[in-house]
C-alpha positions as CSV (number, residue, x, y, z in Angstrom):
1,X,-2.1,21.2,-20.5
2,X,0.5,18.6,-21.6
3,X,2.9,20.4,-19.1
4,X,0.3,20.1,-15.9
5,X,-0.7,16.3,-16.9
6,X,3.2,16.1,-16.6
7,X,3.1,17.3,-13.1
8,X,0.1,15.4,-12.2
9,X,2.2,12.3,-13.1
10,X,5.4,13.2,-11.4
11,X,3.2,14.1,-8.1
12,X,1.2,10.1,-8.5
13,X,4.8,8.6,-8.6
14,X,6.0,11.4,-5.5
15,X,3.1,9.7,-3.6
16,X,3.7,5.8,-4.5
17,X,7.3,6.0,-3.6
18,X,6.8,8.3,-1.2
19,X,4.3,5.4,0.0
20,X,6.9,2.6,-0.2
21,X,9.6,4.7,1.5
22,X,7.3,5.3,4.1
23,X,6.0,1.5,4.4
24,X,9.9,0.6,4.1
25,X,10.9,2.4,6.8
26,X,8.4,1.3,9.4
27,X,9.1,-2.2,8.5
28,X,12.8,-1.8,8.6
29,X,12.4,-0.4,11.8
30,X,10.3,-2.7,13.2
31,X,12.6,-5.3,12.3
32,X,15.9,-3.8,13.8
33,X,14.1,-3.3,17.1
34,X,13.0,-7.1,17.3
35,X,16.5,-8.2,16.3
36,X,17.9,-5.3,18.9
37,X,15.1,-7.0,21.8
38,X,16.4,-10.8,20.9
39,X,20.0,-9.6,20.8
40,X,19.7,-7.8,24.3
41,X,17.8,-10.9,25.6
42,X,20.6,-13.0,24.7
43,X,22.9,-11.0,26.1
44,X,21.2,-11.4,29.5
45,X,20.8,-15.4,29.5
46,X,24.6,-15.7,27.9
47,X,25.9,-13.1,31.2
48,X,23.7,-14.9,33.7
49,X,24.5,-18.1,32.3
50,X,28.1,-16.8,32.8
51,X,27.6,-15.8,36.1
52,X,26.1,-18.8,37.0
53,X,28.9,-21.0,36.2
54,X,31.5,-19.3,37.4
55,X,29.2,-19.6,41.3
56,X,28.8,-23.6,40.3
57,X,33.0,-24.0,39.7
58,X,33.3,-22.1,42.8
59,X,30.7,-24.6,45.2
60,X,31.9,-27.8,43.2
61,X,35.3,-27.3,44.0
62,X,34.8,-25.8,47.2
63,X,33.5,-30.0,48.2
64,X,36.1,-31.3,45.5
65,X,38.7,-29.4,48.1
66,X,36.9,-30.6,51.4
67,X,36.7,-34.1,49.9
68,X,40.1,-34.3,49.4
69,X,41.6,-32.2,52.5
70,X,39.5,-34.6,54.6
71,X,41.1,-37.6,52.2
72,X,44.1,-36.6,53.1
73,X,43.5,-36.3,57.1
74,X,42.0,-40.0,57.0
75,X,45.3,-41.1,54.8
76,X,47.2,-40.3,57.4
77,X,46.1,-41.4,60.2
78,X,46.8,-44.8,62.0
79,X,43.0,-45.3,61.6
80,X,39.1,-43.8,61.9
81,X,39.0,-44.1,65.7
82,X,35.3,-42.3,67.3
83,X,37.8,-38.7,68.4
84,X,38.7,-38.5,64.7
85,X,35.3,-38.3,63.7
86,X,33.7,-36.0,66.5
87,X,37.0,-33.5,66.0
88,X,36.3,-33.6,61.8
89,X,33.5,-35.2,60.5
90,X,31.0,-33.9,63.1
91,X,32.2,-30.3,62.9
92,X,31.9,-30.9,58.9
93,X,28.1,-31.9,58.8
94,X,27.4,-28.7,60.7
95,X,29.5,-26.0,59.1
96,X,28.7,-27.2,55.5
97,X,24.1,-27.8,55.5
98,X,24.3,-29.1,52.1
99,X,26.5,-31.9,53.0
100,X,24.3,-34.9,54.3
101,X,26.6,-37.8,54.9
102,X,30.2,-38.6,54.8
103,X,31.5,-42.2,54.0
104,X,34.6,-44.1,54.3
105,X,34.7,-47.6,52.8
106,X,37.4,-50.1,52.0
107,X,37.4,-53.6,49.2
108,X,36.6,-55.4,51.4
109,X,32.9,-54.0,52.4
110,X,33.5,-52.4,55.6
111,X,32.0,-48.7,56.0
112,X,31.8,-45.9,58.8
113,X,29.3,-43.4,57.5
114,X,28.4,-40.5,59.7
115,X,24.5,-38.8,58.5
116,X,22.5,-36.2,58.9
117,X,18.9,-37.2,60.2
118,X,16.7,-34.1,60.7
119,X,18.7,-31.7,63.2
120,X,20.6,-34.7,64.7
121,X,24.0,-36.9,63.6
122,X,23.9,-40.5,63.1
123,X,26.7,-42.8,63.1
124,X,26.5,-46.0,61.5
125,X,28.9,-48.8,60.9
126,X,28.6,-52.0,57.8
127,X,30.7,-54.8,58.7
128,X,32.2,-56.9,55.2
129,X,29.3,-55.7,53.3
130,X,26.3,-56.9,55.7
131,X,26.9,-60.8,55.3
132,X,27.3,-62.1,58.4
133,X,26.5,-58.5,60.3
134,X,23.8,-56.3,59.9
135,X,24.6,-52.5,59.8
136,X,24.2,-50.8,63.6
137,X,23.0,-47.0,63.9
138,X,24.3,-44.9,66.7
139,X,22.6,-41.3,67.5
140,X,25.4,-38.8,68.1
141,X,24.9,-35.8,71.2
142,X,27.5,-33.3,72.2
143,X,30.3,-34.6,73.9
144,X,29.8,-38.0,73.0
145,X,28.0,-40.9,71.5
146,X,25.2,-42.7,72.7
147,X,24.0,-46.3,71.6
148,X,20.4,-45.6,71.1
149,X,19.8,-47.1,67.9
150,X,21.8,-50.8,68.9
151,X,19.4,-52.9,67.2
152,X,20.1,-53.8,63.3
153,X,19.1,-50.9,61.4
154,X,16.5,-52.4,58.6
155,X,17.0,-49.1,56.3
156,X,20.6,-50.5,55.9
157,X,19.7,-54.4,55.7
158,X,21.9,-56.0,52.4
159,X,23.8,-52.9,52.4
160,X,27.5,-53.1,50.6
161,X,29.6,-49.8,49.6
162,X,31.2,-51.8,46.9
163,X,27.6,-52.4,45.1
164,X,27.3,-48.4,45.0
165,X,28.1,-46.1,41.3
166,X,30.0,-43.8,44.1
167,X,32.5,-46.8,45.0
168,X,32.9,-48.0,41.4
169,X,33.6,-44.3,39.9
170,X,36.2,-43.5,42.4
171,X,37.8,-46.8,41.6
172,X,37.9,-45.9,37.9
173,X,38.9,-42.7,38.0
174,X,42.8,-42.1,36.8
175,X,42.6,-38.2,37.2
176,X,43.4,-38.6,40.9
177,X,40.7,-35.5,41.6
178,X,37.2,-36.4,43.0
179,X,34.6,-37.5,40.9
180,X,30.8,-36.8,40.8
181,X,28.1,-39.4,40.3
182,X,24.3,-38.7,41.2
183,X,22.0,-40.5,44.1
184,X,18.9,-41.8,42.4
185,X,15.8,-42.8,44.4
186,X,12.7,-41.8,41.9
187,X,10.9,-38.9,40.0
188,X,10.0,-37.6,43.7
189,X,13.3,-37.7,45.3
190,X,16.0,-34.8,46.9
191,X,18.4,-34.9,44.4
192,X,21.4,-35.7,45.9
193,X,25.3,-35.6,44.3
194,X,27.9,-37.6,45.1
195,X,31.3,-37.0,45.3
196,X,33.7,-39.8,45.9
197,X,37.5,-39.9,46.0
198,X,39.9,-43.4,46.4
199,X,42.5,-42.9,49.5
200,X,45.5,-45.6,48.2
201,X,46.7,-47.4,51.1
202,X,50.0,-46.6,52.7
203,X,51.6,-49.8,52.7
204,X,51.7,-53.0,49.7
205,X,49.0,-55.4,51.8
206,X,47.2,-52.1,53.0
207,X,43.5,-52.0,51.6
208,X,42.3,-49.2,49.5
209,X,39.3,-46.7,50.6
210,X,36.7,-44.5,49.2
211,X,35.6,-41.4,50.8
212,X,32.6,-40.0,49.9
213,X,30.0,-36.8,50.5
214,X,26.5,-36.9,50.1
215,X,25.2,-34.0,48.9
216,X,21.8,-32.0,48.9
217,X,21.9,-29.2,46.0
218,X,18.7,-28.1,46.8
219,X,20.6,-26.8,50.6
220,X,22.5,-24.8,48.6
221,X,22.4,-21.2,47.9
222,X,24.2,-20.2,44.9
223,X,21.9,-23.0,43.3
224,X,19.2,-20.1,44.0
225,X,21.2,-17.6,42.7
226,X,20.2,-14.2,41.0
227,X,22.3,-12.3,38.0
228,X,22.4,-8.5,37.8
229,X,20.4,-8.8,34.8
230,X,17.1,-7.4,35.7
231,X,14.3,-10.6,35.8
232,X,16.9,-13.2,35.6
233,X,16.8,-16.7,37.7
234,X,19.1,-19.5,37.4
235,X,18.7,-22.9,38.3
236,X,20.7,-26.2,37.8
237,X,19.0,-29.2,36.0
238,X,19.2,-32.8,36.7
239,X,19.3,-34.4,33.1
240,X,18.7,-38.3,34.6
241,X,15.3,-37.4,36.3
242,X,14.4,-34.0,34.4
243,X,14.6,-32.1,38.0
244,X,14.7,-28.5,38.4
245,X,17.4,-26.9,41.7
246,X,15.9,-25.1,43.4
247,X,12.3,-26.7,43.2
248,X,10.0,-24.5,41.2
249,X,7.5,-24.1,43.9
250,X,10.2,-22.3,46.4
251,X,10.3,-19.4,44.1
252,X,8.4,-16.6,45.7
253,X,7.5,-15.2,42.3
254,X,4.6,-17.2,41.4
255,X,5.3,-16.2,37.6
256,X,8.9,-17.9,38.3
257,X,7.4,-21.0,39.3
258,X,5.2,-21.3,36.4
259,X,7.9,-20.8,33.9
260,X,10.7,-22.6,35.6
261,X,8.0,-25.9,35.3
262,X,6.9,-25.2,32.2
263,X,10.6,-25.1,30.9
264,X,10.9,-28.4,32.9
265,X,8.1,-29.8,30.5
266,X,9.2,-28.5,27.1
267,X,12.8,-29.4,27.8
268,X,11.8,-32.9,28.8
269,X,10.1,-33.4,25.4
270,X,13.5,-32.1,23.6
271,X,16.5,-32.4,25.6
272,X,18.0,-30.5,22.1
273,X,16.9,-27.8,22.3
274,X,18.5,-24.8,23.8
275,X,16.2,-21.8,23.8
276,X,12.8,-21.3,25.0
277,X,10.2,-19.1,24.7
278,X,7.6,-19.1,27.5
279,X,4.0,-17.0,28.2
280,X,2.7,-16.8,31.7
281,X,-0.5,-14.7,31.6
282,X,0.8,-11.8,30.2
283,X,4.4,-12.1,31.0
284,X,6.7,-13.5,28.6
285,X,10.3,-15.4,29.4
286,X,12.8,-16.5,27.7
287,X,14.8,-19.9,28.7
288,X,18.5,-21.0,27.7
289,X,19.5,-24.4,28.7
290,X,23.6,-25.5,28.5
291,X,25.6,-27.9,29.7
292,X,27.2,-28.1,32.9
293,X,29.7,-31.2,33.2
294,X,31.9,-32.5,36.3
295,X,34.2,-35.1,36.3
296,X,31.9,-38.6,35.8
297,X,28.9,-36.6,35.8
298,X,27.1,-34.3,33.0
299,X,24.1,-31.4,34.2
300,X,22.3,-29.0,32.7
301,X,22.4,-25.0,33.6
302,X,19.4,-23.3,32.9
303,X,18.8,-19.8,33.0
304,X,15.3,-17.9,32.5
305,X,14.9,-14.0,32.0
306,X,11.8,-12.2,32.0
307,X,11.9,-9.8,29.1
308,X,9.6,-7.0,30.9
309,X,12.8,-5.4,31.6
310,X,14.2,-5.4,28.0
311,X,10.8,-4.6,26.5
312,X,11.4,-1.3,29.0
313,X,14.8,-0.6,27.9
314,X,13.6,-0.4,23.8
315,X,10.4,1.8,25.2
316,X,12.1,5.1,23.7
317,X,13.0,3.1,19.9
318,X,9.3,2.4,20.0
319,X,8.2,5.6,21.1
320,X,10.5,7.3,17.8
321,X,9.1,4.2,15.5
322,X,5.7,5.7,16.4
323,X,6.4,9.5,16.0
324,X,8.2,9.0,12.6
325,X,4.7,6.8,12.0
326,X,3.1,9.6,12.6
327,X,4.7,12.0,10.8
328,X,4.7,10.1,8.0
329,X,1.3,9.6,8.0
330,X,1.1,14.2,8.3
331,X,3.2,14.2,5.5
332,X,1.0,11.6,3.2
333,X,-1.9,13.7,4.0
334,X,-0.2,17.2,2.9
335,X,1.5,15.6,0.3
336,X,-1.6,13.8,-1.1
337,X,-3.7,17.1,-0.4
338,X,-1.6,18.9,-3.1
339,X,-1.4,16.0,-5.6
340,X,-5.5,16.7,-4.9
341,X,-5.5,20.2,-5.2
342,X,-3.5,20.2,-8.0
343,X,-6.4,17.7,-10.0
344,X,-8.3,20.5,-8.7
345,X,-6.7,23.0,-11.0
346,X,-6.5,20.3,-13.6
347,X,-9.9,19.9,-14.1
348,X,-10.7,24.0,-14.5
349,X,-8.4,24.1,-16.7
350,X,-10.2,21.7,-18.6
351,X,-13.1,23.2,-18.4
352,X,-11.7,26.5,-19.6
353,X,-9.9,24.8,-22.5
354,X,-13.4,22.7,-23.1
355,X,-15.1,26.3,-23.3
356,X,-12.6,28.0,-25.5
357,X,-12.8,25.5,-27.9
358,X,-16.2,25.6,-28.3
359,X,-16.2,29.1,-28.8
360,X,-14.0,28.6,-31.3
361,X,-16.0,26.0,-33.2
362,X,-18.6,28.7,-32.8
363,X,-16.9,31.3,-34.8
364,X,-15.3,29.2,-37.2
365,X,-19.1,28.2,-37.7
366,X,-20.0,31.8,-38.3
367,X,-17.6,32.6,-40.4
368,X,-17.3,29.8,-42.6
369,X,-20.9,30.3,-43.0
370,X,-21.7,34.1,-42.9
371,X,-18.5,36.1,-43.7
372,X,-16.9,36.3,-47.2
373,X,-13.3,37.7,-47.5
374,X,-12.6,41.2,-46.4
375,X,-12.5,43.6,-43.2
376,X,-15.4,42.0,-41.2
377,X,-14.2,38.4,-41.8
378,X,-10.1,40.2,-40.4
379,X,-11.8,41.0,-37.4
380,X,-13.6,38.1,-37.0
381,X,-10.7,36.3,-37.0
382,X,-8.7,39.1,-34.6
383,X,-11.6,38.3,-32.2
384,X,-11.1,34.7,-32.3
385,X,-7.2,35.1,-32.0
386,X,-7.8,37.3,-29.1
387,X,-10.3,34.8,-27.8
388,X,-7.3,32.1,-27.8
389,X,-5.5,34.6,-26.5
390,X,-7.1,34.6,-23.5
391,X,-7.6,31.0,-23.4
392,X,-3.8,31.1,-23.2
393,X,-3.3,33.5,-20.4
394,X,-5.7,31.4,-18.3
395,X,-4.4,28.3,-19.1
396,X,-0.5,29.3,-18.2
397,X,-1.5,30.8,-15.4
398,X,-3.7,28.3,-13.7
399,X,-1.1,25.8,-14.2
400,X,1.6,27.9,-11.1
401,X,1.6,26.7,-8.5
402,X,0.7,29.9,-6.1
403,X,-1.4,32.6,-7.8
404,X,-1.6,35.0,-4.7
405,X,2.1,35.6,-5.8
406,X,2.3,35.5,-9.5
407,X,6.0,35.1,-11.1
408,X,6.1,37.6,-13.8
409,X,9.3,36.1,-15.3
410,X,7.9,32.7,-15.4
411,X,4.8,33.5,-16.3
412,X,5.9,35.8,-19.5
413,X,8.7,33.2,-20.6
414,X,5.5,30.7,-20.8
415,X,3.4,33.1,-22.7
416,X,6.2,34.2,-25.2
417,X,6.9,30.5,-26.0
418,X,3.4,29.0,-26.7
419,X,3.6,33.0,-29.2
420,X,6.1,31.7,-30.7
421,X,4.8,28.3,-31.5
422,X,1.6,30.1,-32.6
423,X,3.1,32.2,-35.0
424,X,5.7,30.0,-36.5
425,X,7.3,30.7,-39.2
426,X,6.8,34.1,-38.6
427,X,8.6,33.9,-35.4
428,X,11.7,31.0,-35.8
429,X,13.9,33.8,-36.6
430,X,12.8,36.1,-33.9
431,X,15.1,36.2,-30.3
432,X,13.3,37.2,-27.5
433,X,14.4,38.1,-24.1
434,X,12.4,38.6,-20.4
435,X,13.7,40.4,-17.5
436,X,11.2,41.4,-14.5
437,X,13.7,42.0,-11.6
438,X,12.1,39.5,-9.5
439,X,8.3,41.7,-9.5
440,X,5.5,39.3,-8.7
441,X,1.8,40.2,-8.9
442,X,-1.5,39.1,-7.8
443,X,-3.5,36.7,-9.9
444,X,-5.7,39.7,-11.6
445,X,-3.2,41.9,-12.5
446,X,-1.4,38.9,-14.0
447,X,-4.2,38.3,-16.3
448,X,-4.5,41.9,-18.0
449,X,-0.6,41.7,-18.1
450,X,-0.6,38.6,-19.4
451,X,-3.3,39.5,-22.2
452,X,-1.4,42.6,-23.2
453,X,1.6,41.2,-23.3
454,X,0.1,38.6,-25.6
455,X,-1.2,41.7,-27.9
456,X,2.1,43.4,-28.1
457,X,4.5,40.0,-28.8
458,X,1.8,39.0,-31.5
459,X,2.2,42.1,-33.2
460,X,5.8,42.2,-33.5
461,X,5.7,38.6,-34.8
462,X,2.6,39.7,-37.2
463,X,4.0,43.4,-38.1
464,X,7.4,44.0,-36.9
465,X,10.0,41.9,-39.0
466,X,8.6,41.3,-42.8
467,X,11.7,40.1,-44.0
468,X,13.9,36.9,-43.1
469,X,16.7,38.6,-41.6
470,X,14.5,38.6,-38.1
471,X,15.0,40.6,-35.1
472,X,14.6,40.6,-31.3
473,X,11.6,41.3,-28.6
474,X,13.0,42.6,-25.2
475,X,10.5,42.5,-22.4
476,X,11.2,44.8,-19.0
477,X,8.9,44.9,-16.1
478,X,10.3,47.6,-13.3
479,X,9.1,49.5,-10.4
480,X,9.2,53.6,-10.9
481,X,7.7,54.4,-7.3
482,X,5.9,53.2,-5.2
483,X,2.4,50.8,-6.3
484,X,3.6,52.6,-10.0
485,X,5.4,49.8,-12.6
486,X,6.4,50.0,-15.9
487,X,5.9,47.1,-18.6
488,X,8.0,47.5,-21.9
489,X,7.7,45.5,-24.7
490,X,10.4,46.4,-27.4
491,X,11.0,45.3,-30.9
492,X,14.3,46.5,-33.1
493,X,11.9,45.6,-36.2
494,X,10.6,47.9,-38.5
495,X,8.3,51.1,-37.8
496,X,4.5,50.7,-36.6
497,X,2.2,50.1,-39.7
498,X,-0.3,52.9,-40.4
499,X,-3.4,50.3,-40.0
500,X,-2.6,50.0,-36.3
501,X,-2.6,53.4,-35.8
502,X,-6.1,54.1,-37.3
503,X,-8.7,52.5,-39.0
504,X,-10.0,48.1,-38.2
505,X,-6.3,47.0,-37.5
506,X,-6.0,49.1,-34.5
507,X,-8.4,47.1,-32.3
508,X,-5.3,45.2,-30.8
509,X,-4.1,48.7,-29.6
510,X,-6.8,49.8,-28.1
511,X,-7.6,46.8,-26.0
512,X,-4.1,47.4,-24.6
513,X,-5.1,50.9,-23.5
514,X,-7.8,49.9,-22.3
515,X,-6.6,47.3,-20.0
516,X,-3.6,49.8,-19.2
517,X,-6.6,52.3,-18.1
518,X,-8.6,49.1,-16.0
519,X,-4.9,49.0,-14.0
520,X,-4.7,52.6,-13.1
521,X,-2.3,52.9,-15.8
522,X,-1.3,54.5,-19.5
523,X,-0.3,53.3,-22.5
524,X,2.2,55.0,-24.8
525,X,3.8,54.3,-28.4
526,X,7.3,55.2,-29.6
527,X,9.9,54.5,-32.4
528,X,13.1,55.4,-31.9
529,X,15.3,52.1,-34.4
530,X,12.4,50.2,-33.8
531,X,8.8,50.4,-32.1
532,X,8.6,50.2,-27.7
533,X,5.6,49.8,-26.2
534,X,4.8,51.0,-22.8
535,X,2.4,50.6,-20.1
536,X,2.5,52.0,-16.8
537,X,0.4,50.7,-14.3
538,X,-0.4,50.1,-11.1
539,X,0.0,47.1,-8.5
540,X,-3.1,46.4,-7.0
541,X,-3.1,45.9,-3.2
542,X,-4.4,42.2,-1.4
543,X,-7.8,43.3,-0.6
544,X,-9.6,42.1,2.8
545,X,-12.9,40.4,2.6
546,X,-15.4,42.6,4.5
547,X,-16.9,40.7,7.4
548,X,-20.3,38.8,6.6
549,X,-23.0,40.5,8.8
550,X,-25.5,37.5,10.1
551,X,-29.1,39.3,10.3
């Protein structure tokens, strides 16, 4: 009993840590594959945001190289005559759409600007800084120029270069490269760059200029540009008016445009912040904003990535996170159905043990109250050992763990030690030894074995060694032939007593014969040294329930 509430306990703990373990390892799991889904979603915005700067260097310095190639050309020339702009600044404004305007002005006011007005060229000239002279706007055609606009052009009216941030950056800059400055005209306007670079006169008395491009990001390309990270988009972002290049509403992915303006929003009310996280619907994006500086000017970069795509790459990690779920859960179940089973077998052996001792308390009853000292009250207590006996036998052997397959050797060792303790101090100087070359048995056999082996040990320990020098009990279980087995119980103690051969004493005897006849078997008595017991017997087969006949 206390050996099965033992097991009981150890197969409670099995199941709570088994439990935790289980719990553990899920949540662990879990947890990786949200840090391995935010590390792979970094890794996308960092590569496009990557990508995406090494396309901006490329178009910044693409105009940076224009601006000052076409410095250069104006440097040294003897001055901006009408052939020098239709052979360069013409051809300039049509190869390169993002560029809107180029414009030269000196110190002392004057500028020759040549713009781009829907699909035609404009020239337009700003004498001294429009004091005296209004600005005049002439329409450029192929192969010429053609006063069209002569009147004074009241979009220019007060108009002086040197009043402009474009004029006043180039003139501070001591990097000699061009410098960037950025075209403000409201919340609702192109956003337009500026890129302006001072052209040092050639001689002492020789007036400085300031070339300078106008230009439209939102013309541009790369600003649109895609990464080869699946469901990335990049954009540029104007930090001074909170704009978004390209426009959110020229995305053709209408999910795009929702998140690129809702990044536009939640970046507006914390220009700190770096990373986003952003639902459309059932969609789900994630946003990295960065830096982006120029020389006089500072941007933003912002990249967004749609994590459908990395959701999709971690689909097999969820798929094993829910297999090994599952087969935890099998293995709960099996494991929690033999804790249960094992209660089970708890419980009748309970109710054996219950029984037994109230058959015992019926006996002692008896004979304390109806049996004086002498033969009758001896067997009265025989029966009541044997009852325990059997109490015994059941007990050890409902507490295996398979009884279609009965361990002899096991089962024996059991037996012979609770004997021992039974019989102390009879039996502290008895050795005993068990050897049943591997043999199991079905659970009935094992009962009838069990109760003559409890007959035959108990007799040694009563009969077989009366004096305190002790003695050994070997116990054999072999095969002879086929279903035939032999069980042998030997003792090198003293010779049988004559009271166990005939007469009250001999009950023990006999109800190993008979048991030895209920298995197809004999029983047989020798001394040779000491006393053997032997019964031969045979190994019942499994039976097969017959088939239940519905009538």
């Amino acid at each position: 009993m206390i050996e099965q509430k033992a097991i009981d306990r150890v197969l409670r703990m099995t199941l709570v840590v088994f439990m935790l373990l289980a719990v553990g390892f899920l949540v662990r799991h879990v947890i990786l594959l949200e840090l391995r889904q935010t590390e792979l979603v970094q890794q996308g915005l960092q590569r496009t945001q990557q990508m995406l700067h090494i396309r901006l260097d490329a178009t910044f310095n693409e105009w940076g190289e224009d601006l000052r190639e076409e410095a250069a050309a104006v440097a040294n020339a003897d001055s901006t005559s009408a052939s020098h702009i239709w052979q360069r600044w013409v051809p300039l404004l049509r190869s390169h759409w993002a560029i809107l305007s180029v414009r030269l002005a000196d110190e002392r006011g004057n500028e020759l600007a040549v713009h781009r007005k829907d699909s035609t060229l404009e020239l337009v000239g700003t004498t001294e800084g429009s004091k005296s002279i209004p600005p005049h706007a002439r329409r450029i055609i192929t192969n010429g120029m053609v006063d069209t606009l002569a009147l004074p052009w009241s979009e220019y009216a007060d108009y002086d270069p040197r009043e402009r941030i474009w004029f006043s950056k180039a003139l501070e800059n001591d990097r000699d490269v061009p410098v960037w400055s950025l075209r403000q005209f409201g919340d609702t306007a192109v956003a337009v760059l500026q890129v302006s670079y001072m052209i040092r006169g050639r001689e002492i008395d020789e007036p400085f200029r300031v070339l300078m491009f106008d230009v439209e990001l939102e013309r541009n390309e790369a600003m649109d540009a895609h990464s080869a990270t699946p469901g990335a988009h990049s954009c540029l972002m104007v930090a001074s008016n909170l704009r978004l290049v390209p426009e959110p509403g020229l995305h053709s992915d209408p999910g795009i445009r929702q998140a690129t303006e809702r990044l536009r929003t939640m970046w507006s009310a914390d220009q700190q912040k770096r990373s986003f996280r952003i639902e459309v619907g059932s969609r789900s994006f994630a946003a990295l904003v960065e830096p982006y500086r120029l020389n006089g000017l500072s941007l933003h970069s912002a990249v967004l990535l749609d994590i459908a795509p990395i959701v999709a790459w971690t689909a097999a990690d969820q798929r094993v996170e829910w297999t090994s779920g599952i087969m935890l859960g099998i293995l709960f179940i099996l494991l929690a159905g033999l804790w249960w089973r094992g209660r089970q077998r708890m419980n009748a052996i309970r109710q054996q043990a219950k029984q037994t001792r109230n058959q015992a308390r019926k006996l002692d009853k008896v004979i304390g109250t109806s049996l004086n000292d002498g033969p009758v009250r001896e067997e009265f207590l025989r029966g009541k050992r044997r009852i325990d006996t059997i109490a015994l036998v059941h007990h050890k052997l409902y507490g295996l763990a398979d009884l279609r397959n009965v361990d002899l050797a096991g089962f024996f060792a059991q037996l012979i030690e609770a004997l021992a303790s039974m019989h102390r101090p009879q039996s502290a100087t008895v050795s005993t030894s068990v050897d049943t070359a591997g043999i199991k048995c079905d659970q009935d056999t094992a009962i009838e074995l069990g109760i003559i082996l409890c007959e035959l040990v108990t007799n040694a320990y009563q009969h077989a060694f009366p004096y305190a020098s002790g003695g050994h009990v070997e116990v054999v279980v072999s095969a002879v032939e086929g279903d035939l087995h032999r069980l042998m119980v030997r003792n090198n103690g003293v010779a049988l007593p004559e009271q166990l051969s005939s007469g009250p004493g001999k009950l023990g005897l006999e109800i190993v014969d008979a048991l030895a006849g209920q298995l197809d078997g004999s029983f047989h008595v020798r001394s040779d040294g000491g006393v053997t017991f032997e019964v031969l017997f045979r190994m019942r087969r499994p039976t097969v329930d017959a088939p239940v006949v519905e009538e």
